[in-house]
ROBA-998374 format. One record per residue (C-alpha): z, x, y; residue in one letter. Coordinates in nm, 4 decimals, m for minus. Layout:
# residues N
z / x / y / residu
Z / X / Y / a
...
# end
This chain:
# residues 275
z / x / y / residu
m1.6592 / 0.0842 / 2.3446 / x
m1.8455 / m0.2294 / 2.2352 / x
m1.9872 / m0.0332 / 1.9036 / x
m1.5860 / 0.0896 / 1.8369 / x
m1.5232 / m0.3029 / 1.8465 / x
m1.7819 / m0.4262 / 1.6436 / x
m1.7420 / m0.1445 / 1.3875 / x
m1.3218 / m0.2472 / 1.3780 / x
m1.4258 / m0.6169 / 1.3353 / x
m1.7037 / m0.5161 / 1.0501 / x
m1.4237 / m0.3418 / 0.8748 / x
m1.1939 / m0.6349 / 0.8885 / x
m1.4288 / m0.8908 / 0.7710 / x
m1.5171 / m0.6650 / 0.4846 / x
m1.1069 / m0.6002 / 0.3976 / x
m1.0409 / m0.9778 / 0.4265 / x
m1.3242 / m1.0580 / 0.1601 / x
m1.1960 / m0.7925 / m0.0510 / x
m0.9814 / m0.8941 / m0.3130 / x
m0.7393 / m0.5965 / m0.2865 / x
m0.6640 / m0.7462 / 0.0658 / x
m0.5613 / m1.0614 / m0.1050 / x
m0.3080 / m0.9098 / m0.3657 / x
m0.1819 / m0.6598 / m0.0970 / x
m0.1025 / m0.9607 / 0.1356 / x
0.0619 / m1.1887 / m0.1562 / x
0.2579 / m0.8643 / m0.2628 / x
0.4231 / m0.8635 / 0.0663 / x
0.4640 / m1.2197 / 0.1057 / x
0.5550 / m1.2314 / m0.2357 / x
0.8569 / m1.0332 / m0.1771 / x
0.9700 / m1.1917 / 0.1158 / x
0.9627 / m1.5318 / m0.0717 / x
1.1432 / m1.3803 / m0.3765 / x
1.4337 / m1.2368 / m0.1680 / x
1.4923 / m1.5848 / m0.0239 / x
1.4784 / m1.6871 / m0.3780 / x
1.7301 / m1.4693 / m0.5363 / x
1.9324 / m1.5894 / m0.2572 / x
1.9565 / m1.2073 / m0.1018 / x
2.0691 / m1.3667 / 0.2273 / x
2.3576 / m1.5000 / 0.1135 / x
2.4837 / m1.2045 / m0.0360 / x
2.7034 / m0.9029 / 0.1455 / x
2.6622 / m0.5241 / 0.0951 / x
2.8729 / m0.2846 / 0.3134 / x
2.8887 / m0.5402 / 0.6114 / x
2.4798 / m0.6576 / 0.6049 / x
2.3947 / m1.0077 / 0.5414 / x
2.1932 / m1.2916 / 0.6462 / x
1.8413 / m1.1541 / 0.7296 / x
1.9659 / m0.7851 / 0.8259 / x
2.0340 / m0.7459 / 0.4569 / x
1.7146 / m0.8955 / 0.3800 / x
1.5062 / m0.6551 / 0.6214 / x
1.6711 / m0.4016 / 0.4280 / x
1.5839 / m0.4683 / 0.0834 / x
1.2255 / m0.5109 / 0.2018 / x
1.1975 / m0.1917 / 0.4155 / x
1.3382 / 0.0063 / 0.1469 / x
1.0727 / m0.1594 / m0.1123 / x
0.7877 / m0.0555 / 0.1325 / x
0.8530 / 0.3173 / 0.1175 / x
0.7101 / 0.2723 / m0.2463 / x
0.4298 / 0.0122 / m0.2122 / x
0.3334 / 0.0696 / 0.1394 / x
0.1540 / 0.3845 / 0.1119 / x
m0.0345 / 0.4131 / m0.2382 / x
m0.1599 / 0.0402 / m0.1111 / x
m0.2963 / 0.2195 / 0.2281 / x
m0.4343 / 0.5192 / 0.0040 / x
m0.5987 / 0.3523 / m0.2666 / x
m0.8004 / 0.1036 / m0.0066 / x
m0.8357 / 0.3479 / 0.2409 / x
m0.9642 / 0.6370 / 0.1074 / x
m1.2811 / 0.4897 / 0.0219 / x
m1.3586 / 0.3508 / 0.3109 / x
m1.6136 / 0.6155 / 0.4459 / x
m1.6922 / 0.8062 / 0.0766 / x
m1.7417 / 0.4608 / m0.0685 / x
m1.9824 / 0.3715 / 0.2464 / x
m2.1919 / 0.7380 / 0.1605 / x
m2.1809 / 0.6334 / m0.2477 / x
m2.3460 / 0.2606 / m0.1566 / x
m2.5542 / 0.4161 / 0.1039 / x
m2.4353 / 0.1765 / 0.3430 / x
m2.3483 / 0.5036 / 0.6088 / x
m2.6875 / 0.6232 / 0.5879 / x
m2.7892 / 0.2541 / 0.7267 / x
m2.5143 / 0.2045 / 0.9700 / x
m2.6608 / 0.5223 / 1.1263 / x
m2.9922 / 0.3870 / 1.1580 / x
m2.8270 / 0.1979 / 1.4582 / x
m2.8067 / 0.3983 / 1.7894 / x
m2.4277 / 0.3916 / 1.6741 / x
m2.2353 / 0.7297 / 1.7343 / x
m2.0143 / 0.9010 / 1.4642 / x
m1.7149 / 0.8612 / 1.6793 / x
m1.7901 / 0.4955 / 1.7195 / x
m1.8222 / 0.4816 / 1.3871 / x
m1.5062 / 0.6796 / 1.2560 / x
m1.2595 / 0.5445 / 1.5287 / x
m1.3822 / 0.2020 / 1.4675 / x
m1.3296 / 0.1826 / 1.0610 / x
m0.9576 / 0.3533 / 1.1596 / x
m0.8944 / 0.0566 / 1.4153 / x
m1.0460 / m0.2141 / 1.1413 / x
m0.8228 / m0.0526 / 0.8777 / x
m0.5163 / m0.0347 / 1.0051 / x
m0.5181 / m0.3749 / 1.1395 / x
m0.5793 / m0.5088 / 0.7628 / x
m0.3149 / m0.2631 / 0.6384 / x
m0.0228 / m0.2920 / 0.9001 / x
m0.0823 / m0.7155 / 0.9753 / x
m0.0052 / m0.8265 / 0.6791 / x
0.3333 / m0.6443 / 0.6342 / x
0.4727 / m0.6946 / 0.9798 / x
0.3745 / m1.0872 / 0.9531 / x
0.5800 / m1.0825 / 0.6117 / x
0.8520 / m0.9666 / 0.8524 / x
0.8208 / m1.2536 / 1.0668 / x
0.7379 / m1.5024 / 0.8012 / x
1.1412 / m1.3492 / 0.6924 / x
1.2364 / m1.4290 / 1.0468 / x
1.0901 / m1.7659 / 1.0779 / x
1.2526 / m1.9110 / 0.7398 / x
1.6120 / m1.7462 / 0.8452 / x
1.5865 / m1.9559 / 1.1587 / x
1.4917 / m2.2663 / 1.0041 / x
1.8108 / m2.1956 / 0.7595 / x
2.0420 / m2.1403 / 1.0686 / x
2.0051 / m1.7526 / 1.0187 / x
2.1002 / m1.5178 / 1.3291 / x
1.7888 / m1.2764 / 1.3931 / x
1.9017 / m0.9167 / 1.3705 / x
1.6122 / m0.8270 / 1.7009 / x
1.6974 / m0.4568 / 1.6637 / x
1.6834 / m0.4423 / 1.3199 / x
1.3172 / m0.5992 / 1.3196 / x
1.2127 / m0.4282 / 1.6196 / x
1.3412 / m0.0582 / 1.5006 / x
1.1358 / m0.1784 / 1.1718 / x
0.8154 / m0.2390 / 1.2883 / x
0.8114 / 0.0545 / 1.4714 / x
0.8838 / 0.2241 / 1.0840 / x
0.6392 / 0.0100 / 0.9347 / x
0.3841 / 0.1523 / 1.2238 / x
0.4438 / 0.4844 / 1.1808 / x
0.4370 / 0.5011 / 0.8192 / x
0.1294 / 0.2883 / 0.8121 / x
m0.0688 / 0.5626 / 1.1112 / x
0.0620 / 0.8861 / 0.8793 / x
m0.1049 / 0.7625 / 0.6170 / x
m0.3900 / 0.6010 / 0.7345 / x
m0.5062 / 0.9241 / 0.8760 / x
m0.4568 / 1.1206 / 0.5388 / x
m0.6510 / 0.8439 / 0.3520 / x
m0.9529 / 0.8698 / 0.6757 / x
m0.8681 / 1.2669 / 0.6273 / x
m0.9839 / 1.2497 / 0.2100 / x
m1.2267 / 1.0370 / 0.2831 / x
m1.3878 / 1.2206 / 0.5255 / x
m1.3523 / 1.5380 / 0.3530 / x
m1.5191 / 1.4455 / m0.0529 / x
m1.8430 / 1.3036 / m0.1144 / x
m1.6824 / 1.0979 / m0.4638 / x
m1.4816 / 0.7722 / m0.3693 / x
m1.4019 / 0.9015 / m0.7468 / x
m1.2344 / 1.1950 / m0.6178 / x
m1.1033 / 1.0907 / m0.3477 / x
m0.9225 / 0.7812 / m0.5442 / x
m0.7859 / 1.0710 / m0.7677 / x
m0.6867 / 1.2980 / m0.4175 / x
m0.4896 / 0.9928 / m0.2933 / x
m0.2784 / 0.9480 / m0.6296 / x
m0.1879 / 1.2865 / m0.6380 / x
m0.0700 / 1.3236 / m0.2373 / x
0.1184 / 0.9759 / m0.3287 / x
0.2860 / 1.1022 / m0.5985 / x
0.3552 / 1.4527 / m0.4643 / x
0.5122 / 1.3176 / m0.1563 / x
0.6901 / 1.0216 / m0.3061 / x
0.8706 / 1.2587 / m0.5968 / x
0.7685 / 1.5934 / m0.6591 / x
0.8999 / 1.7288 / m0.3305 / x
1.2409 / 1.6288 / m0.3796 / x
1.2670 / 1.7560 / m0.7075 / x
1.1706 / 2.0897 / m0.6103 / x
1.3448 / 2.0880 / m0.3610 / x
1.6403 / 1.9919 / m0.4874 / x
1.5888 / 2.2369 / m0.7799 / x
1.5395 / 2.5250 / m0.5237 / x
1.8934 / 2.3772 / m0.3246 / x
2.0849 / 2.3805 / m0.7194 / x
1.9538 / 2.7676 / m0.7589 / x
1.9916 / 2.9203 / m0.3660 / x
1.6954 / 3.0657 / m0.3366 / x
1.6783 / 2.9157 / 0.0247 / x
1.9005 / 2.8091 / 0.2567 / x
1.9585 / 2.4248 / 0.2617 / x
1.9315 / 2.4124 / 0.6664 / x
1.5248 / 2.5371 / 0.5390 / x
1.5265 / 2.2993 / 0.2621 / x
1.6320 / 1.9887 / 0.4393 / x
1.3647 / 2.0706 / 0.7541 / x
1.1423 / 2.1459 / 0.4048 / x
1.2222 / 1.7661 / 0.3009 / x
1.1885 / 1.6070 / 0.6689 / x
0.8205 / 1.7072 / 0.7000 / x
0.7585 / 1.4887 / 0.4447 / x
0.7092 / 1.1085 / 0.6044 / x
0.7960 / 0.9329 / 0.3318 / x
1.1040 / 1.1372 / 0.3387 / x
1.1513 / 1.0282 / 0.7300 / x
1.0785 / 0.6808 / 0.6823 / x
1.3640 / 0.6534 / 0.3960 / x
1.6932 / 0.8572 / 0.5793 / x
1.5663 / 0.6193 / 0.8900 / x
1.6091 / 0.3027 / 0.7327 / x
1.9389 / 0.3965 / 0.5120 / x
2.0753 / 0.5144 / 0.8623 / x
2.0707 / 0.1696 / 1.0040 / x
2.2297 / 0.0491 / 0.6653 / x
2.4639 / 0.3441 / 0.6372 / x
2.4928 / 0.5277 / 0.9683 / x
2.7176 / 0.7680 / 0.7828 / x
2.4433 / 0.8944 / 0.5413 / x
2.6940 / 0.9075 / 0.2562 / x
2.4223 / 0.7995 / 0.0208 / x
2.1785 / 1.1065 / 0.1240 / x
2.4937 / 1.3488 / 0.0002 / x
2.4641 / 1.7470 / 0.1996 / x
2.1630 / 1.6101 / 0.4084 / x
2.3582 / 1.3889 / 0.5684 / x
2.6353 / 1.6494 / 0.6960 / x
2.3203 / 1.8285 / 0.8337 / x
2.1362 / 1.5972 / 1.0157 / x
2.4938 / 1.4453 / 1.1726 / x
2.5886 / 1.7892 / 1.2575 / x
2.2719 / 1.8788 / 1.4422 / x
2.0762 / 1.5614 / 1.5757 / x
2.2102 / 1.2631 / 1.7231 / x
2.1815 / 0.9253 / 1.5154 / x
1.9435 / 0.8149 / 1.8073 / x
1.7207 / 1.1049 / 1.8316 / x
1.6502 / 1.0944 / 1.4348 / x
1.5332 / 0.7754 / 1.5162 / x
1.3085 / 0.8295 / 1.7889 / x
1.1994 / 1.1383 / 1.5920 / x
1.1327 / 0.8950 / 1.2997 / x
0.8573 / 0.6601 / 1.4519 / x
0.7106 / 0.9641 / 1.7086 / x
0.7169 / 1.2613 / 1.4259 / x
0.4743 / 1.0040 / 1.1813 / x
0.2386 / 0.8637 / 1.4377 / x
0.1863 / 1.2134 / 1.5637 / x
0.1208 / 1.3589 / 1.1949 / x
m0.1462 / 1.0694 / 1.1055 / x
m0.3292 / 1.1192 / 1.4424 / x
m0.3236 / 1.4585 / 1.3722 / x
m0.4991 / 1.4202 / 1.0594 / x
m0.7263 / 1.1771 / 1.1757 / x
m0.8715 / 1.4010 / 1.3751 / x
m0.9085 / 1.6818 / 1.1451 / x
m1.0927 / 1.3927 / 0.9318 / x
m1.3036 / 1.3409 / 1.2206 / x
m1.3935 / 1.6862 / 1.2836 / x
m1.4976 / 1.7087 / 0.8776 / x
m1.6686 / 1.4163 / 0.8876 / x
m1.8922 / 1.4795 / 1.1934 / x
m1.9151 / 1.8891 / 1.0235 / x
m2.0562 / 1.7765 / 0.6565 / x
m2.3443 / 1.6238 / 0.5226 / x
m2.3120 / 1.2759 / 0.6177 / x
m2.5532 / 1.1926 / 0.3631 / x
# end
């Protein structure tokens, strides 16, 4: 347990001298600052103001950012340790490879989810100062997004990296799963719905595998607990889950998926050359 720690803490020194960790925390902050700004809390949309309009705005931006920032610095974290060599010396240590692999997940996501959930309170703390009412559930029911967005794709970044030997590759591997998830699915998808080749009940479960996918009809639920905005998926997911459920499904169904796929990572890594 004392190697997992040490490992974790290695990982987060090296992320907060990086300079990606710098531009990934101002992005975030950025934003936050911006919205107050632009004065977004003093504007109205379909009954949300103050700082529950806010939250919105920002959760809905982090579907975008959130996860080609966790792929790009992510997926390099173990090739990019075999490319340097530095792997071959970390194992010099009586270290094991579970040590090792759990640890730089622990290190990582701490660098990756921090710094967006702290934007969240930095939000919180300047509404209060202004006289703001905190929206509690709104932040709370957020962060737990925010986590399980940030574990699903942690462990398919661990999951590349684990599985090529190029940080070159697996840079390339981690713009294409962004990009494939973020756009391609729904296009096909809807494409498929427009011709009926499938039944939409299969194309909708289809489109819920995907955790960006998740993440997005969770946080336009809170804003619109109607759905109106999602058009037939909403009739479906109304008619056949409870509001509540969706959202417990929402935080458990992404958590589960990136611990799933940190493991398969885990078993590739400890498989391969590690060399």
């Amino acid at each position: 347990m004392e190697n997992l720690v040490l490992i974790a803490l290695l990982d987060m020194k090296e992320s907060l001298r990086a300079r990606w960790f710098l531009v990934y925390s101002l992005v975030f902050g950025g934003l936050i600052a911006l919205f107050f700004v632009a004065g977004v809390t003093e504007s109205q949309v379909m009954g949300f103001s103050g700082l529950s309009r806010l939250l919105l705005m920002y959760i809905q931006i982090t579907i975008v950012i959130l996860p080609i920032f966790i792929l790009v610095t992510t997926v390099r974290s173990i090739s990019g340790d075999r490319d340097n060599h530095i792997l071959e010396y970390m194992l010099s240590f009586p270290l094991s490879l579970s040590h090792y692999y759990w640890g730089k997940i622990l290190g990582r996501f701490a660098t990756v989810f921090l710094p967006v959930f702290f934007a969240m309170v930095l939000a919180l703390l300047i509404g209060v100062l202004k006289g703001a009412s905190i929206p509690w559930s709104l932040f709370l029911f957020y962060t737990g997004l925010l986590f399980a967005l940030s574990s699903a794709f942690l462990g398919i970044a661990f999951l590349i990296s684990s599985s090529v030997k190029s940080s070159e590759v697996a840079l390339g591997l981690s713009f294409f799963v962004w990009i494939f998830l973020l756009a391609f699915i729904d296009i096909i998808l809807i494409s498929l719905m427009m011709q009926n080749r499938f039944s939409e009940e299969l194309i909708i479960a289809i489109a819920l595998i995907n955790p960006m996918e998740v993440f997005r009809v969770a946080a336009i639920s809170l804003f619109d607990p109607e759905l109106t905005v999602m058009g037939p998926v909403a009739f479906y997911i109304l008619d056949n889950v409870k509001l509540v459920y969706f959202l417990l499904f929402s935080i458990a169904y992404p958590v589960c998926l990136g611990l799933l796929f940190a493991f398969l990572g885990f078993k590739i890594f400890t498989k391969n050359d590690l060399i």
